[in-house]
Biotite code that builds the C-alpha atoms (Angstrom):
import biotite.structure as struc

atoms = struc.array([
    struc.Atom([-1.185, -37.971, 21.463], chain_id="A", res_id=1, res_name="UNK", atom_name="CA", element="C"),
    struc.Atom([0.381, -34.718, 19.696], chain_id="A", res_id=2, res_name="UNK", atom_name="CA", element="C"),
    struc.Atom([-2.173, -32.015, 17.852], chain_id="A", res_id=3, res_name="UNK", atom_name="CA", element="C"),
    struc.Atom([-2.633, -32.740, 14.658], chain_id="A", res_id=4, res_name="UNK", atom_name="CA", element="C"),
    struc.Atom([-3.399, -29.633, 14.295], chain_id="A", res_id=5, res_name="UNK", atom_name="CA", element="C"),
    struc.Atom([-1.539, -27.422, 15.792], chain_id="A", res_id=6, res_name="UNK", atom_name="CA", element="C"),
    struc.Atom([1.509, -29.393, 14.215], chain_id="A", res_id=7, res_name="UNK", atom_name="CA", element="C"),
    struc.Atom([-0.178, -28.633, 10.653], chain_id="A", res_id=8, res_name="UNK", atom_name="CA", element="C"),
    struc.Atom([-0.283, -25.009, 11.616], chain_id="A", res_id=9, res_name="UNK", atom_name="CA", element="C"),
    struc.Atom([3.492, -24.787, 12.458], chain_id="A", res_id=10, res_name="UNK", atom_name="CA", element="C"),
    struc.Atom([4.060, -26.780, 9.265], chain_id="A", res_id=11, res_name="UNK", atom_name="CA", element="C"),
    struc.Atom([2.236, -24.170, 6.982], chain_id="A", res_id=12, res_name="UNK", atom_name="CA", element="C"),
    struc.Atom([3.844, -21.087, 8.956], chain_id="A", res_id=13, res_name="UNK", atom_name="CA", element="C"),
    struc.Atom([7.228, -22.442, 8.287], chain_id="A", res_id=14, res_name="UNK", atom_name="CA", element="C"),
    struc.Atom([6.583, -23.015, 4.617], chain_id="A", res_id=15, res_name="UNK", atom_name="CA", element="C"),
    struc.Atom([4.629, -19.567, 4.566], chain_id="A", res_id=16, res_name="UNK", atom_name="CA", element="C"),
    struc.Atom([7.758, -18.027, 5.900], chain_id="A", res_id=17, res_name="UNK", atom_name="CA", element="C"),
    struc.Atom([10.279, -20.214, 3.825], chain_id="A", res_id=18, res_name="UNK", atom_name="CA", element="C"),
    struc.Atom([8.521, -19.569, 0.362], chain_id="A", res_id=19, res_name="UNK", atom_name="CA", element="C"),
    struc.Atom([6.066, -16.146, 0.574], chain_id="A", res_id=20, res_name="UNK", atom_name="CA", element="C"),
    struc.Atom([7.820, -14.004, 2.421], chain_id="A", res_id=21, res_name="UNK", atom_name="CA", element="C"),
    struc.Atom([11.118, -11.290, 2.527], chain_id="A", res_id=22, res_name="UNK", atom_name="CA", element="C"),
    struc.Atom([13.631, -10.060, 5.514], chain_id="A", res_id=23, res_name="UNK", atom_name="CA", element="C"),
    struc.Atom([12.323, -6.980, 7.042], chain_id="A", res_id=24, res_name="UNK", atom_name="CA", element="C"),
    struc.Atom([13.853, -4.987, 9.921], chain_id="A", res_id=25, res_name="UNK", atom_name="CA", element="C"),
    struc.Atom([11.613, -4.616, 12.668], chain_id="A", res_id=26, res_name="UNK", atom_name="CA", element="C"),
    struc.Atom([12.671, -1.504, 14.679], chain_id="A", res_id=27, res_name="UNK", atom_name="CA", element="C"),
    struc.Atom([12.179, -0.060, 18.551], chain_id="A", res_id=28, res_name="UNK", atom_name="CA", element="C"),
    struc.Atom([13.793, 2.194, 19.820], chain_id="A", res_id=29, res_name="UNK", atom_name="CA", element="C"),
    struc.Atom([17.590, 1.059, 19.158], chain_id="A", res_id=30, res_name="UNK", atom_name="CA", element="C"),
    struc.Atom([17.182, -2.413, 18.959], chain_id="A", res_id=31, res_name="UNK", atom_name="CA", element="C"),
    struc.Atom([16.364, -4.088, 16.118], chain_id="A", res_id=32, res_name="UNK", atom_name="CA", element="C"),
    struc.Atom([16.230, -7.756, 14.412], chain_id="A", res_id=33, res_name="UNK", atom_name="CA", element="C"),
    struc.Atom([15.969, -8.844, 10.721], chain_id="A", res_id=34, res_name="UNK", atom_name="CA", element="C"),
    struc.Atom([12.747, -10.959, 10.514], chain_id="A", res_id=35, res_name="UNK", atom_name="CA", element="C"),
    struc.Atom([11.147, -12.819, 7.199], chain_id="A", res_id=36, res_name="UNK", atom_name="CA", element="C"),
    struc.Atom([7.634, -11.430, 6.472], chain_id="A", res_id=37, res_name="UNK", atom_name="CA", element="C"),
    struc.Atom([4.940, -11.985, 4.793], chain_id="A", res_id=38, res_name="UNK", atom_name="CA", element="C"),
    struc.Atom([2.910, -9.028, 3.341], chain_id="A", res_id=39, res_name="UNK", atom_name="CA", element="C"),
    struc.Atom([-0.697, -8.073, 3.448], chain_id="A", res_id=40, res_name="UNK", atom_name="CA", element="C"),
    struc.Atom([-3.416, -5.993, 4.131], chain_id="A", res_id=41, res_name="UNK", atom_name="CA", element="C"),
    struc.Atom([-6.321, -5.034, 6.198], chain_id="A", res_id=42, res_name="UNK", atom_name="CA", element="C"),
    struc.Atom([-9.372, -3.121, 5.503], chain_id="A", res_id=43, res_name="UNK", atom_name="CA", element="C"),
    struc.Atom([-10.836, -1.030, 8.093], chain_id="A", res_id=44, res_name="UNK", atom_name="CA", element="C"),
    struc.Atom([-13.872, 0.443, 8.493], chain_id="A", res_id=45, res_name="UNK", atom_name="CA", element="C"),
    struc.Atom([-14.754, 3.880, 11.171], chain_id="A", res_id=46, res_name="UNK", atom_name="CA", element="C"),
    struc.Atom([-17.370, 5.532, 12.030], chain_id="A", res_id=47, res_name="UNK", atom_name="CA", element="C"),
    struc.Atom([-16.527, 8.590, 13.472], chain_id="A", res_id=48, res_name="UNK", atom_name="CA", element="C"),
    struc.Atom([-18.712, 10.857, 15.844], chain_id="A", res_id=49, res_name="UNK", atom_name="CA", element="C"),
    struc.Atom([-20.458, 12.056, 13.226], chain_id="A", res_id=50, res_name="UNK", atom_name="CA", element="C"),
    struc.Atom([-21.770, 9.095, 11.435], chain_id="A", res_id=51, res_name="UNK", atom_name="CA", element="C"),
    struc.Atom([-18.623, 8.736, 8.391], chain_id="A", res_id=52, res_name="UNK", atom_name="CA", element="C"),
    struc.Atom([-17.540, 5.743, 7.861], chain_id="A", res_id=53, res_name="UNK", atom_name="CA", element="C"),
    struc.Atom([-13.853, 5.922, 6.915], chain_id="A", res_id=54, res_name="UNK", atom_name="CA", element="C"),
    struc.Atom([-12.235, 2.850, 5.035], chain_id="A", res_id=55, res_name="UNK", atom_name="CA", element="C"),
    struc.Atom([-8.700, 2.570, 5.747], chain_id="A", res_id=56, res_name="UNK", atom_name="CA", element="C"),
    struc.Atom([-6.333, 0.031, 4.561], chain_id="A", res_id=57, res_name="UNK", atom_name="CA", element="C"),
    struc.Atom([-3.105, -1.049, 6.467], chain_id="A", res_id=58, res_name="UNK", atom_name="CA", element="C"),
    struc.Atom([0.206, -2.799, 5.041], chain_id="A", res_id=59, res_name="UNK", atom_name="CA", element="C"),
    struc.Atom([0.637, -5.718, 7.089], chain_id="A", res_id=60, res_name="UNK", atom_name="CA", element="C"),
    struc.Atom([3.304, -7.702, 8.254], chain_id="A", res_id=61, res_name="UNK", atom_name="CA", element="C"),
    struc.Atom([2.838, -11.488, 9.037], chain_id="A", res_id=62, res_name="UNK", atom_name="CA", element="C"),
    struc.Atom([5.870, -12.881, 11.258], chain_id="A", res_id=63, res_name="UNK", atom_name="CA", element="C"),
    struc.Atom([6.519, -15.731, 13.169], chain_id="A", res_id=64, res_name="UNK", atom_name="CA", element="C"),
    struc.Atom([6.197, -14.701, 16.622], chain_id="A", res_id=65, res_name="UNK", atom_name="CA", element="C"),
    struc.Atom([8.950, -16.434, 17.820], chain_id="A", res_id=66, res_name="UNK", atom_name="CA", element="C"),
    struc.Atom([11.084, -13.977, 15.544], chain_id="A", res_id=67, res_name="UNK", atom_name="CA", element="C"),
    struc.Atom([10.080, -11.269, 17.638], chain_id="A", res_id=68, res_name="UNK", atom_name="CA", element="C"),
    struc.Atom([13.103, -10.928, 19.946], chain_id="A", res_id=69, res_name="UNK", atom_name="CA", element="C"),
    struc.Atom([14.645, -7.460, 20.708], chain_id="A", res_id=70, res_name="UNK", atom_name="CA", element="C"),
    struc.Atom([17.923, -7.071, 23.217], chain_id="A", res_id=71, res_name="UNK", atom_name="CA", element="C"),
    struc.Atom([17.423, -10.758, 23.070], chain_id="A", res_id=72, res_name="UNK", atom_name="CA", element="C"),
    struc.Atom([13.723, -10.329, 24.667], chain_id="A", res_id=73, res_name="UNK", atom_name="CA", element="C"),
    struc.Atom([10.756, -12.330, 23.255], chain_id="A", res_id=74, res_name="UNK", atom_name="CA", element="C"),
    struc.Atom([8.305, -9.262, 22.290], chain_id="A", res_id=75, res_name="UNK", atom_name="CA", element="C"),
    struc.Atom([5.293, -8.296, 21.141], chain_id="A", res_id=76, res_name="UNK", atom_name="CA", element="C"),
    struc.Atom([4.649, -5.240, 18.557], chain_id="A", res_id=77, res_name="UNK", atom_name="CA", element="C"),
    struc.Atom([4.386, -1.668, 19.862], chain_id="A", res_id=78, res_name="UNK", atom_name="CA", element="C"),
    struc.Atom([2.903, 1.018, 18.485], chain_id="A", res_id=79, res_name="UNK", atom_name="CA", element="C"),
    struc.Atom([5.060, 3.399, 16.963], chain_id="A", res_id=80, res_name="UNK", atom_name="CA", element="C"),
    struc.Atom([7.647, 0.704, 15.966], chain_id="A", res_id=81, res_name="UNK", atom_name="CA", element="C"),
    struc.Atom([8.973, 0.886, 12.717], chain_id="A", res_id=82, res_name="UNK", atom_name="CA", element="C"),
    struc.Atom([9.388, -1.981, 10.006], chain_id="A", res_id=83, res_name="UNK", atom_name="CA", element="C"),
    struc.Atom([11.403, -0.768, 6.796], chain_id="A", res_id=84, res_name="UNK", atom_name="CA", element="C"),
    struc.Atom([11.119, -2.833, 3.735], chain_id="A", res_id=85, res_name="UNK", atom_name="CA", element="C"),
    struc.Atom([13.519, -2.437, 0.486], chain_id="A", res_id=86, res_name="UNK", atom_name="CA", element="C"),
    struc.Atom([12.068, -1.520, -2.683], chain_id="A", res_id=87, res_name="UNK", atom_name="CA", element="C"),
    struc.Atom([14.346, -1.818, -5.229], chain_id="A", res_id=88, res_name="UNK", atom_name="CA", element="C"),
    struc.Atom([16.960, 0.178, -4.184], chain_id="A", res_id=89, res_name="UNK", atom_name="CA", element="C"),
    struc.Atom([14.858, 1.967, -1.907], chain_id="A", res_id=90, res_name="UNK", atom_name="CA", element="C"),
    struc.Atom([13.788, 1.582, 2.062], chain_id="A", res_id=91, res_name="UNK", atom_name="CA", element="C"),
    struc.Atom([10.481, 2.198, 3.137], chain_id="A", res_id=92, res_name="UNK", atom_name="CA", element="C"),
    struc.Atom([9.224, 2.960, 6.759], chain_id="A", res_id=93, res_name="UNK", atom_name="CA", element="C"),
    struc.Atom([6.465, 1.924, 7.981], chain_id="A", res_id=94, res_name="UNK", atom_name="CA", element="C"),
    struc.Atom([4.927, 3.085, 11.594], chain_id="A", res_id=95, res_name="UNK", atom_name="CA", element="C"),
    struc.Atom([3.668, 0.045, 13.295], chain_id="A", res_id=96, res_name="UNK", atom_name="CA", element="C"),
    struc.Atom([0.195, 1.354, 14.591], chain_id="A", res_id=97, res_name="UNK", atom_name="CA", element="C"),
    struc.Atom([-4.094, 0.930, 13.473], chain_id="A", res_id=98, res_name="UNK", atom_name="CA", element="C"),
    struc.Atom([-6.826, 3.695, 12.900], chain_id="A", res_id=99, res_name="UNK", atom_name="CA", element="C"),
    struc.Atom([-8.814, 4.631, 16.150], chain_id="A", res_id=100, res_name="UNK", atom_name="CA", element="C"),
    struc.Atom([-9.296, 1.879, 19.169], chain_id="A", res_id=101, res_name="UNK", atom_name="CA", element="C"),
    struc.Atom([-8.199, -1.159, 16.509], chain_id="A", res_id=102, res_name="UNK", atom_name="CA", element="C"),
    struc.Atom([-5.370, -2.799, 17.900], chain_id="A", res_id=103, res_name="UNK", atom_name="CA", element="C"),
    struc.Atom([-2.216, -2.814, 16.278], chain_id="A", res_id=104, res_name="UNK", atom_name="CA", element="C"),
    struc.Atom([-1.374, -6.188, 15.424], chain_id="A", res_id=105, res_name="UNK", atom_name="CA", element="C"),
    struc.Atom([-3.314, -9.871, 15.833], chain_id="A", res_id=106, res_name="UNK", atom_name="CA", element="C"),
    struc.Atom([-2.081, -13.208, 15.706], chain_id="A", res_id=107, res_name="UNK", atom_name="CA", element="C"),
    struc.Atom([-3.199, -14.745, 12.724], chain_id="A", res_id=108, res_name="UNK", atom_name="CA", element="C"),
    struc.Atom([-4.133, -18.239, 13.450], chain_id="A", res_id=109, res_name="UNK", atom_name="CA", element="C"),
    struc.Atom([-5.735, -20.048, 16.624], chain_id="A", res_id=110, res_name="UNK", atom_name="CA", element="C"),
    struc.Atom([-2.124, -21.278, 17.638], chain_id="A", res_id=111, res_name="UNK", atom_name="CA", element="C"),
    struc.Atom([-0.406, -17.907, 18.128], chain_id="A", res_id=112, res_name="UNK", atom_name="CA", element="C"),
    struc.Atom([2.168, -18.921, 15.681], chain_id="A", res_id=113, res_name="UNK", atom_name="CA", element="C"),
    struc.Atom([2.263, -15.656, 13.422], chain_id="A", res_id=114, res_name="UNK", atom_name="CA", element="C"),
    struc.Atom([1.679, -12.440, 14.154], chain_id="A", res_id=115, res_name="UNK", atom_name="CA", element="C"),
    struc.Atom([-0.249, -9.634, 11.717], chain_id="A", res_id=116, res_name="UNK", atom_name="CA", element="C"),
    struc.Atom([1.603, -6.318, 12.438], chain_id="A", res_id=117, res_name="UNK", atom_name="CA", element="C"),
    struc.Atom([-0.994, -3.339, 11.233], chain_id="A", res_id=118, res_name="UNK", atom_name="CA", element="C"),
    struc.Atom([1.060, -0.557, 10.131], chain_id="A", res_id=119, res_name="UNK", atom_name="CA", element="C"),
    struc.Atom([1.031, 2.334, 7.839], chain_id="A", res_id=120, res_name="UNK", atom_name="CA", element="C"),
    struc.Atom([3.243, 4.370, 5.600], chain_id="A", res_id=121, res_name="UNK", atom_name="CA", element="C"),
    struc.Atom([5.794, 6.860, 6.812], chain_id="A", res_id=122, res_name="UNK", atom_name="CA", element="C"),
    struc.Atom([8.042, 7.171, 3.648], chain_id="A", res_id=123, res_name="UNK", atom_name="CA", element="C"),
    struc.Atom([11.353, 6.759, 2.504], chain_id="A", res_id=124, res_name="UNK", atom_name="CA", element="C"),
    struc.Atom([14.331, 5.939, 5.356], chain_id="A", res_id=125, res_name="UNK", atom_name="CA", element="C"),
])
C-alpha cells in the first residue's frame, strides 16, 4: 500500500515550489545550477562564553533536494556556498553558512523532500 503520507508531502513540495517560490543560483566553487526557492528565515539564539545570548536571524532557502545537483552530482549544501538572488535589477549574495556549532542547512519535513539552506548576507554580486 503506498504512504499516504509521504505522497501528500511530495504533493505540497511541488506546489510549494510551483507557486511560492523564485529561481536562485546555487553556487560552489565553479559549478552551479538554477534552482526554484522558497524564502525564509530562522531565528537563532547563542550564548556565548560569557553568558550573552545573541539572536541572529538567517535568510533561508527552501529547495527541493532533488534540485541539488552540481557537475551533474546529487549534493548536499556546503558551507561557504553561495546562493545569489535578483532584486530588482540587482543580485544579492548570500554565504551559505549558520552562527556557531548550528548546522548549515536542515531538511524541512520528515520525508527529506526540501532542504532549508541557512545563509547570510554577503552583498551585492
Amino acid at each position: 500500500m503506498a504512504d499516504l503520507l509521504a505522497n501528500a508531502a511530495t504533493w505540497l513540495a511541488q506546489q510549494r515550489t510551483k507557486h511560492l517560490s523564485q529561481p536562485v543560483l546555487y553556487r560552489r566553487d565553479s559549478d552551479s545550477v538554477t534552482v526554484f526557492a522558497t524564502i525564509g528565515k530562522t531565528e537563532f539564539e547563542i550564548d556565548d562564553d560569557y553568558g550573552v545570548v545573541q539572536r541572529i536571524e538567517s535568510r533561508d532557502f527552501l529547495i527541493l533536494t532533488a534540485d541539488l545537483v552540481l557537475a551533474g552530482v546529487f549534493s548536499l549544501p556546503q558551507r561557504g556556498d553561495i546562493i545569489e538572488e535578483m532584486s530588482g535589477s540587482e543580485t544579492l549574495q548570500y554565504e551559505v553558512t549558520a552562527p556557531g556549532k548550528e548546522p548549515c542547512w536542515r531538511y524541512s519535513d520528515l520525508h527529506r523532500q526540501t532542504l532549508r539552506i541557512h545563509t547570510k548576507f554577503m552583498g551585492p554580486a
